[in-house]
N, C-alpha and C positions, 0 to 999 in steps of 0.2 A: 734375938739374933738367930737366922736361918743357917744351917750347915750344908749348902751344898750338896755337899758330897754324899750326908745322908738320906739326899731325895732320890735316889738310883740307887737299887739294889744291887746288891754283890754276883754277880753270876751275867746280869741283862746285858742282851746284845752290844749295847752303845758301849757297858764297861768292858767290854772284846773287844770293840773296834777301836777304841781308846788306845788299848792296849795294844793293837799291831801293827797302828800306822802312826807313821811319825809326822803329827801335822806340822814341827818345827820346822821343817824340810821345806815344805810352800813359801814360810820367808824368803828363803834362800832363790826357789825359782824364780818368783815374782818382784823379787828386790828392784831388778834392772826399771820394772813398767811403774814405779811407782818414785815421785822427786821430791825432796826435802823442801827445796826453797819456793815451788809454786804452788799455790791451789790449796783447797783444805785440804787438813787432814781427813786422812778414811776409818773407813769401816775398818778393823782387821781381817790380813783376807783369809784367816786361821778361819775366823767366825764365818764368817760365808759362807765359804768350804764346807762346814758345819752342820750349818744351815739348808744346803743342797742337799749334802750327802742325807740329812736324816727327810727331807723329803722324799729323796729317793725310796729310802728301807722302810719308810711309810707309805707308800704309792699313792702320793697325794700329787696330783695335776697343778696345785695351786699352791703359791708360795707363800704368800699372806694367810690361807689357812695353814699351815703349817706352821709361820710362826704362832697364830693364834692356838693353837693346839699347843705350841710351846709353851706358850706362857700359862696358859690353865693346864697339864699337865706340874708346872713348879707350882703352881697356887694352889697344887689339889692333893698334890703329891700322886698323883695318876699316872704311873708308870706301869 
């Protein structure tokens, strides 16, 4: 069993931004653009958000590489 929490060091940027924005909030915005009774369910757009934002503080052009660097950064513990 993998801990999360102990793949990201104590101090690293992400555990700051974690810290100062309250990604709860985007539910709240987004709630109206999103319908219970049609269509599938989504993506959470917590994660998205996420997923953007660390592309951004990565200055990767490409978003598929950056999930890809996601997920081998948790597989490698390469942070």
């Amino acid at each position: 069993m993998v801990d999360t929490e102990s793949l990201v060091p104590p101090g690293h940027l992400l555990r700051q931004v974690d810290a100062a924005v309250d990604f709860e909030k985007l539910h709240e915005i987004v709630e109206p653009l999103y319908s219970e009774e049609e269509g599938r369910r989504s993506i959470d757009p917590v994660v998205l958000f996420k997923i953007v934002l660390l592309q951004h503080l990565d200055g990767n052009a490409s978003l598929r590489r950056t999930l890809r660097r996601a997920e081998t950064d948790i597989a490698t513990g390469g942070f």
